[in-house]
C-alpha positions, 0 to 999 in steps of 0.5 A: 575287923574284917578281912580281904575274904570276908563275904561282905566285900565281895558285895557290890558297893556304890561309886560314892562309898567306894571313893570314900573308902580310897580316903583323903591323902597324897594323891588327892592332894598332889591332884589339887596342887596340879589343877591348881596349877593348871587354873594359874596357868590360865589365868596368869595367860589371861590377864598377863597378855594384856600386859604384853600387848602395853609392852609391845611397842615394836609392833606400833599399835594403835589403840583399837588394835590394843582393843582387839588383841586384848579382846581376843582371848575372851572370844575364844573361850566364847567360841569353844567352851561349848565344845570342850564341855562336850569332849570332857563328858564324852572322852574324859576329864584328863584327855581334856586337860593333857594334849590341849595344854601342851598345844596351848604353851606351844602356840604361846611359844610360837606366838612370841616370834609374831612379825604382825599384830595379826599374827600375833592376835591369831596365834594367840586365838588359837592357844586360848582356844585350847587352854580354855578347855581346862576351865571345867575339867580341872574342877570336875576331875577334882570333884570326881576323884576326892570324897564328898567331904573335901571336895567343896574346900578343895574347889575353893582353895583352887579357886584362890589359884585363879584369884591370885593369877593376876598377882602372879601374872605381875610377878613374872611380869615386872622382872622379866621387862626389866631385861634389856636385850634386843636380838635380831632375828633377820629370817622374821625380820623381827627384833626379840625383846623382853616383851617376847620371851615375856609370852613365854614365860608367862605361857611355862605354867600351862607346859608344867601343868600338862606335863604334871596332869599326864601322871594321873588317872582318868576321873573314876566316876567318868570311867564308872559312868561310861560303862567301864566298871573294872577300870573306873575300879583300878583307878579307886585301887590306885587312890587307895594304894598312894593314900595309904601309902600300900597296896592295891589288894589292901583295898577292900571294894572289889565290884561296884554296882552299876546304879544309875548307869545308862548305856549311851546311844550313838548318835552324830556330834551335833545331836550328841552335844545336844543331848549334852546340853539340853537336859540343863534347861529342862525339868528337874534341872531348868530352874537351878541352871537359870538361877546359877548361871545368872549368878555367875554372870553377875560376879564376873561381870562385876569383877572383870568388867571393873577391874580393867579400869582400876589402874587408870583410876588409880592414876587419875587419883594419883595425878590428882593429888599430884597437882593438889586437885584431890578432892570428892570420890572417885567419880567426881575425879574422873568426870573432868580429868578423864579427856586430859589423861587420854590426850597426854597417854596418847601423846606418849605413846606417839612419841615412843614406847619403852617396853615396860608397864608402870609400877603402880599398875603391877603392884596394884594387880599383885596387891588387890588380888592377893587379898582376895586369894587370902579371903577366899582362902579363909572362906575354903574353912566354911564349906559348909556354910557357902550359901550364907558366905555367897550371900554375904559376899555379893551383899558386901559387893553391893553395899559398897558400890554404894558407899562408893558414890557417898565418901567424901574424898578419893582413898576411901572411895578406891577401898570401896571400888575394890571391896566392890569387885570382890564378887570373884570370891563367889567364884569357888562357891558357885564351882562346887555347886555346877558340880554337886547339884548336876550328874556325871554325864552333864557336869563338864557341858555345865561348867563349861557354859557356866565358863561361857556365861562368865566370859561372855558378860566380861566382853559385854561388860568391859565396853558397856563399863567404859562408855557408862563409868566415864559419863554418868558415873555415880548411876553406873554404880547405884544400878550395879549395886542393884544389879549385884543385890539382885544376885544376892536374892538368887542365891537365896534360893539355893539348895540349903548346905549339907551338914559337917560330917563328924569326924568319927565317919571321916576316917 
């Protein structure tokens, strides 16, 4: 057993040897339980404002108005991924995570005492704007602060987080629309109802998680890779001391060595982001950006684009076999019916509004996606077997598209539309390859336009879905089906995975 004198620790070891010497413990776990929190928290604000803005009767929206607020949060990730990527990499991973989500639940706030729909579109911009700069930095502070053989399961049990969002968003949803309160607010002519303080509920996760994200250090390999050496080693100190519940000097690595360390030069904000982001799309690493980056266009287009319509679908199935007209799958349902459910949602919603959202969409949501959640925590267990489980996933995907064209009759056809968006179980997976295959410097400008690649197909993807699926619906599904396979070939070529490390080098 060697001591703290003994010569070899005084010599100079490699980042990734000195993180694995602060071992697997409390403070790698409290940090995932926290990231994880933060990904909840942008999901639930995600998906839960659509909910809000079905809720809002009072401020009398039309439906292209509904259309625009519900579309805004998704150009705003749009707009800034780009530029968040860029500050992590440049002024770290937890100054990323701090202040913007503090500013995000604030504008939440702000936002619920909204007297217009643009107001409320605006505010709402605003604070996606800086929630989404969370969308990589939290996976990449996870990656940089666990050892190599913990981090691709914990990325996926994050990912579990983001799945279960909607579930979560239905939650928070269905209690607090069931208060009936109305209090006048004369100063902003406005009356507060349970839609309002809905948006803050809804936005609290974002304030826990940056209150909860400030008790941690900066990413050591950030800090190692910007030069400062003794603090990205203060920082593995601290690691070690809460994982091993003892001191810092009980740490053994006392230099590391400076390998793979490049000196930054100054330039101005435009080349630097160029710079940040340029070597992605050139030699060694052109080919994998291109491959990764159209994977996760496919998985969120898939899932994101069609899950927006599965509550309406739900309810042609149900008013269909309410008037005895369930009969053949889901596209020979919502061919006809599709003219009558509109003019009859459009009545109701002239005739008024009640405040609330219907069960069956809220349960829907909090069902479907905590199945997924469930899966893509069992998938956590086959690390190292992702590129076989992302394969599978995106061939199931496929294979069921088609199948949902074939079944005779409704139910079976919803199962298949369902197992069909399960594409959001590649999500983790294709998380832990952005960080693993590109280095420190170009990680969080890669996962943030990866974040940009997946958002940006959702947006095209949810008004190319509801113009096709509505008029030639059965080759909507057969050419996603291939579109879907055709990423399933790309991820053929994936880097091969990396085998178990055996538990006797696991200590």
């Amino acid at each position: 057993m060697t001591t703290k004198c003994d010569h070899n620790d005084e010599t100079p070891v490699s980042f990734e040897e000195a993180l694995d010497k602060t071992g697997n413990g409390l403070y790698n776990i409290l940090l995932v339980m926290t990231c994880s929190l933060i990904l909840l928290a942008i999901g639930v604000d995600l998906f839960g404002f659509s909910l809000v803005v079905a809720a809002a009767c009072d401020l009398k929206l039309t439906v292209p108005q509904k259309g625009i607020l519900t579309s805004l949060p998704f150009v705003g990730i749009l707009l800034v991924s780009y530029l968040w990527g860029y500050v992590s990499d440049t002024k770290g991973r937890r100054f990323t995570l701090v202040i913007p989500l503090l500013l995000s639940f604030i504008l939440s706030c702000i936002s619920s005492l909204s007297p217009h729909w643009l107001f409320l579109g605006l505010v709402k911009f605003l604070c996606v704007c800086f929630a989404c700069a969370a969308n990589s930095a939290t996976y990449t502070l996870v990656g940089e602060s666990c050892t190599q053989r913990v981090r691709n399961r914990y990325m996926l049990l994050m990912t579990c987080l983001i799945l279960l969002s909607p579930a979560v968003a239905g939650v928070l949803t269905y209690p607090t629309l069931k208060l009936d309160f109305a209090v006048e607010l004369s100063w902003l002519n406005i009356m507060y109802r349970p839609w309002r303080l809905l948006i803050v509920v809804l936005a609290l996760p974002s304030g826990l998680g940056a209150l909860a994200i400030y008790f941690f250090c900066e990413s050591p390999k950030f800090l190692f890779n910007s030069g400062r050496s003794d603090e990205a080693l203060d920082v593995l100190k601290h690691i070690y001391a809460v994982n091993h519940r003892g001191s810092k000097e009980e740490y053994t690595v006392h230099s590391l060595t400076m390998d793979g360390y490049t000196a930054k030069k100054e330039m101005s904000l435009i080349r630097s982001m160029y710079e940040q982001s340029a070597p992605l799309f050139r030699p060694p690493y052109v080919w994998r950006s291109a491959q990764l980056f159209y994977i996760v266009a496919v998985v969120y287009i898939t899932n994101n684009s069609f899950l927006v319509w599965l509550p309406h679908i739900l309810n042609v199935i149900r008013l269909s076999m309410e008037s005895g007209t369930a009969a053949g799958n889901i596209c020979e349902l919502i061919s006809k019916p599709i003219l009558t459910i509109s003019n009859s949602t459009e009545e109701i919603v002239q005739k008024g509004c009640t405040g609330t959202i219907e069960h069956n969409v809220i349960l829907t949501l909090i069902a479907s996606q905590s199945v997924f959640a469930f899966f893509n925590f069992l998938i956590s267990y086959l690390q190292n077997r992702r590129r076989v489980v992302l394969i599978c996933i995106l061939c199931l995907s496929s294979i069921s598209g088609t199948m949902l064209n074939l079944v005779p009759e409704p139910i079976s056809s919803v199962f298949f539309f369902m197992v069909f968006t399960c594409t959001c179980l590649g999500m983790g997976i294709l998380a832990s390859y952005f960080v693993d295959i590109y280095p420190t410097s170009f990680r969080g400008m890669a996962t943030c336009l990866s974040i940009m690649v997946g958002r940006s197909s959702t947006f095209i993807g949810i008004n190319v879905v509801g113009n096709l699926i509505f008029n030639h619906c059965q080759v909507t599904f057969y050419l996603w089906s291939l579109l879907v396979l055709s990423s399933a070939v790309a991820a053929w070529f994936l880097p091969p995975d990396k085998p178990a490390v055996s538990k006797t080098n696991a200590v």
